[in-house]
Backbone as numpy.savetxt, mean C-alpha at the origin, in Angstrom:
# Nx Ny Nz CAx CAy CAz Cx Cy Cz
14.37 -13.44 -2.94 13.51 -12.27 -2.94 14.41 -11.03 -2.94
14.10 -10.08 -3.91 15.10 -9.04 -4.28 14.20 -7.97 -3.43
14.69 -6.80 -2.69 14.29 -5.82 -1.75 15.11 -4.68 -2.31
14.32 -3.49 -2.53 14.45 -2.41 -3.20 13.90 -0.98 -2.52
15.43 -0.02 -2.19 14.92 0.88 -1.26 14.02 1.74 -2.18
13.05 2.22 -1.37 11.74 3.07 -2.59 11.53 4.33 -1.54
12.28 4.53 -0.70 12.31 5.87 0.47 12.90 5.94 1.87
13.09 7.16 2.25 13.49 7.01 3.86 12.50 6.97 4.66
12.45 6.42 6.28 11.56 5.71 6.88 10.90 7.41 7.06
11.98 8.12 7.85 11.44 9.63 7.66 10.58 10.16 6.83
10.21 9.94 5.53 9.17 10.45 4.34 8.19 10.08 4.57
7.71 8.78 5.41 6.30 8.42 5.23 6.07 9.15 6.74
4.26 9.79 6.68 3.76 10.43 7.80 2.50 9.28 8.29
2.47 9.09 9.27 0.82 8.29 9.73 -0.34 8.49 9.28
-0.57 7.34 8.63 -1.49 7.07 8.50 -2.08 8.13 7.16
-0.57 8.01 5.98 -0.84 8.85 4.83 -0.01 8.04 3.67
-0.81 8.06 2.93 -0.21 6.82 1.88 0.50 8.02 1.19
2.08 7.06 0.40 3.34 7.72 -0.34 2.91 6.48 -1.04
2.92 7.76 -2.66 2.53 6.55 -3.64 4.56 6.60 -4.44
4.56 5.54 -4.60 5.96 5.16 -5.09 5.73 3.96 -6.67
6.62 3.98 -7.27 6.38 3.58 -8.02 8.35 2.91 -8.34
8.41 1.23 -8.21 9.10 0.42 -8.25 8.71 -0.28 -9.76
10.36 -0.41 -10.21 10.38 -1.16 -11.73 8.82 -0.88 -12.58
8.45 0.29 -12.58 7.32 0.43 -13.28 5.78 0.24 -12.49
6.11 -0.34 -11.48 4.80 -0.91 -10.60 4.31 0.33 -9.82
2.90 0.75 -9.69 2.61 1.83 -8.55 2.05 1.23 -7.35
3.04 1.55 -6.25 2.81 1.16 -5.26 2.68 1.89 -4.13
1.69 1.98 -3.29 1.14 2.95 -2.00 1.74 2.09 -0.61
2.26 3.24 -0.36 3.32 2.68 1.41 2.28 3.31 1.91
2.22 3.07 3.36 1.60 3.36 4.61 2.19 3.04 5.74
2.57 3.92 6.07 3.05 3.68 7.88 1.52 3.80 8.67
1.53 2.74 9.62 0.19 2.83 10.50 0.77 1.50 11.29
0.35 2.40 12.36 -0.01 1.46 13.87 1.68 0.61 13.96
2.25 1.46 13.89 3.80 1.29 14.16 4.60 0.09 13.12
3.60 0.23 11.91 4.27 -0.71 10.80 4.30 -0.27 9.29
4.71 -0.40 8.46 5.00 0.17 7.33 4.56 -0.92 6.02
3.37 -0.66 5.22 2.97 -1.67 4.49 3.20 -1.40 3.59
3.02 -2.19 1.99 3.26 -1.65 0.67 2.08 -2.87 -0.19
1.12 -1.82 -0.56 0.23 -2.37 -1.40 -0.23 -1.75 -2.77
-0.23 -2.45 -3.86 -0.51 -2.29 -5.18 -1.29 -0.92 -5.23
-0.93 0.32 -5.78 -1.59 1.60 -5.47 -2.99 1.62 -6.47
-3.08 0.49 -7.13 -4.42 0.84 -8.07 -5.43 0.01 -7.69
-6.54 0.41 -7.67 -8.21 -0.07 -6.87 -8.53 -0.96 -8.45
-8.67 -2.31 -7.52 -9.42 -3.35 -8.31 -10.75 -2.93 -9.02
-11.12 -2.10 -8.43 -12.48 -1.63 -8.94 -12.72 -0.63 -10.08
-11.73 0.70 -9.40 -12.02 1.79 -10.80 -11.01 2.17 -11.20
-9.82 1.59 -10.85 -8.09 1.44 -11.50 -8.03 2.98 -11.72
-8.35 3.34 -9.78 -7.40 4.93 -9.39 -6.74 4.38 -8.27
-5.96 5.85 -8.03 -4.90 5.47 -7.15 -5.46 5.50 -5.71
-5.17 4.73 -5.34 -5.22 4.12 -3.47 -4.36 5.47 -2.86
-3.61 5.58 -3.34 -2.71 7.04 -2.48 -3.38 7.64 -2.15
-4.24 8.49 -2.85 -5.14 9.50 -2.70 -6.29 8.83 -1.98
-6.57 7.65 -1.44 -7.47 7.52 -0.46 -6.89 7.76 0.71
-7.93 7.33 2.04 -7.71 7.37 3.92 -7.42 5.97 4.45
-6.50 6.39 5.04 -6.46 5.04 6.39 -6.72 4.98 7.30
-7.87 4.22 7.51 -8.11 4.14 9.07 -8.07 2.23 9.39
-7.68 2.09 10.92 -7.62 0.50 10.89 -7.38 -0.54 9.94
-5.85 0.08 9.39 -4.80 -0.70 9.01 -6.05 -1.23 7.89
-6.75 -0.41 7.11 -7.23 -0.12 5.63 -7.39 0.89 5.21
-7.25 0.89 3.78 -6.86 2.08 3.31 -8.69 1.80 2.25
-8.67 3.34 1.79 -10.17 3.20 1.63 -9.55 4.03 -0.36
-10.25 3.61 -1.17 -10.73 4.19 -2.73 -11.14 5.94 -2.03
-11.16 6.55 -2.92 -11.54 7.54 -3.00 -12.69 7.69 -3.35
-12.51 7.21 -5.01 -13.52 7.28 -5.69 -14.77 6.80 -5.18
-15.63 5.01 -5.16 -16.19 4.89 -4.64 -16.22 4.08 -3.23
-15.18 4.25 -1.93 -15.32 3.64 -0.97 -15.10 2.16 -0.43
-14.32 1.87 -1.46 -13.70 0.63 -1.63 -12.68 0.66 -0.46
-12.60 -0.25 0.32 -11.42 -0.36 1.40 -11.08 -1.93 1.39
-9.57 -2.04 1.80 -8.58 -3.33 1.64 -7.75 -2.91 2.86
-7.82 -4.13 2.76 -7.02 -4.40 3.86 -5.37 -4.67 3.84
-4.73 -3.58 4.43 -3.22 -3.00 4.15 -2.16 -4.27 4.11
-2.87 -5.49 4.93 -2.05 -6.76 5.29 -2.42 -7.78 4.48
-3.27 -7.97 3.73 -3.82 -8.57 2.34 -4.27 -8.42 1.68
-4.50 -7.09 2.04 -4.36 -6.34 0.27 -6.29 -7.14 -0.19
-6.70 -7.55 0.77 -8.57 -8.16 0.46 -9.46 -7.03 0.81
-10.54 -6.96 -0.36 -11.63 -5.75 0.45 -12.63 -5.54 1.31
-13.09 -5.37 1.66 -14.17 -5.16 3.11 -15.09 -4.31 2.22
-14.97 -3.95 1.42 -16.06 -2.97 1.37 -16.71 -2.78 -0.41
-17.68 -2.99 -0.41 -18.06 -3.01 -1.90 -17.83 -1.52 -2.60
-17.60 -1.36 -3.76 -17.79 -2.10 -4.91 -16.74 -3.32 -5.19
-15.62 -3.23 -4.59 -14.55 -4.13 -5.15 -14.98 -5.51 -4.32
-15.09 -6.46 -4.94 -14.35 -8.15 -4.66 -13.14 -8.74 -5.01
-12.56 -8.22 -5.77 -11.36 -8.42 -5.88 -10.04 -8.14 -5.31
-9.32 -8.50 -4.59 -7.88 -8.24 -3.58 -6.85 -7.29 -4.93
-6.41 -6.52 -4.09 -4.80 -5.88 -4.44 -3.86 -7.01 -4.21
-2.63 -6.67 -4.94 -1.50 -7.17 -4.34 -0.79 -6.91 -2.96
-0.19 -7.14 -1.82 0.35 -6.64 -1.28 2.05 -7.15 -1.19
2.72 -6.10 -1.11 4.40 -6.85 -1.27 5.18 -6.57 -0.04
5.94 -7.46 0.35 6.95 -7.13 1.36 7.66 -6.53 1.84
7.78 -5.77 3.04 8.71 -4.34 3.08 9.33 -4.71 4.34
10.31 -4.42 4.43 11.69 -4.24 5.43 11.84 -3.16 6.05
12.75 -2.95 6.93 13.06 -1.76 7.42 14.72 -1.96 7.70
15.73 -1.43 6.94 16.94 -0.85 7.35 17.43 0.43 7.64
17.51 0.33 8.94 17.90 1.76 9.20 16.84 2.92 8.68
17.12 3.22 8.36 15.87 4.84 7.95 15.31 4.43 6.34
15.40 3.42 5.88 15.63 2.76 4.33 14.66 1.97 4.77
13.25 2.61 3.62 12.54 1.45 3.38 12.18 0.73 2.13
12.34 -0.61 2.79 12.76 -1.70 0.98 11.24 -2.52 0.94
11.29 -2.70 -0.31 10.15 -2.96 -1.14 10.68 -4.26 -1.91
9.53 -5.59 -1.91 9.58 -6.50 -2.90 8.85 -6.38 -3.44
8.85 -6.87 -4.68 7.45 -6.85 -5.75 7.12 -8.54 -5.75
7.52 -9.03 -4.82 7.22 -10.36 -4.93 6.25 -10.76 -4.00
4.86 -10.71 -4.34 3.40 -10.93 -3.86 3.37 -11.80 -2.61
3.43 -11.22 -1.42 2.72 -11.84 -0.44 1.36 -12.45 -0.17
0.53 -11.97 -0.67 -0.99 -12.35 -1.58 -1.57 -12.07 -2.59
């Protein structure tokens, strides 16, 4: 599994998605509840960006129509979407946070 720094731990604020974008992939970080996630930044549903949605309880919610997933599997709770995001693996070195694109779910 290859891990790829995509920011300093310093850049991300609580509970505010940093949309990043690895080897072409857009991907939304979230620091929340003292952990740092990285999930596929585009909504299964209306293929916008998750960045620009809210997090509350370690899910992050669509903008558009209210779609929320869950930051740790990337599965939705909330209609319109049935379909899961990806979510990928993130590390923490030192103030360096690394990113896999290799699907945890």
């Amino acid at each position: 599994m290859t891990f790829v720094r995509v920011c300093g731990l310093g850049e991300l604020e609580e509970d505010t998605p940093k949309r990043v974008e690895l080897d072409g992939t857009p991907v939304s970080l979230v620091l929340t509840e003292g952990e740092v996630f990285a999930i596929h930044d585009i909504c299964s549903h209306a293929n916008v960006s998750l960045a620009e949605g809210e997090v509350d309880d370690c899910h992050i919610e669509c903008w558009l129509h209210g779609s929320r997933f869950d930051l740790r599997s990337g599965k939705p709770d909330a209609l319109p979407a049935t379909r899961p995001v990806p979510v990928y693996p993130v590390k923490i070195e030192g103030d360096d946070v690394l990113v896999s694109l290799t699907q945890e779910s």
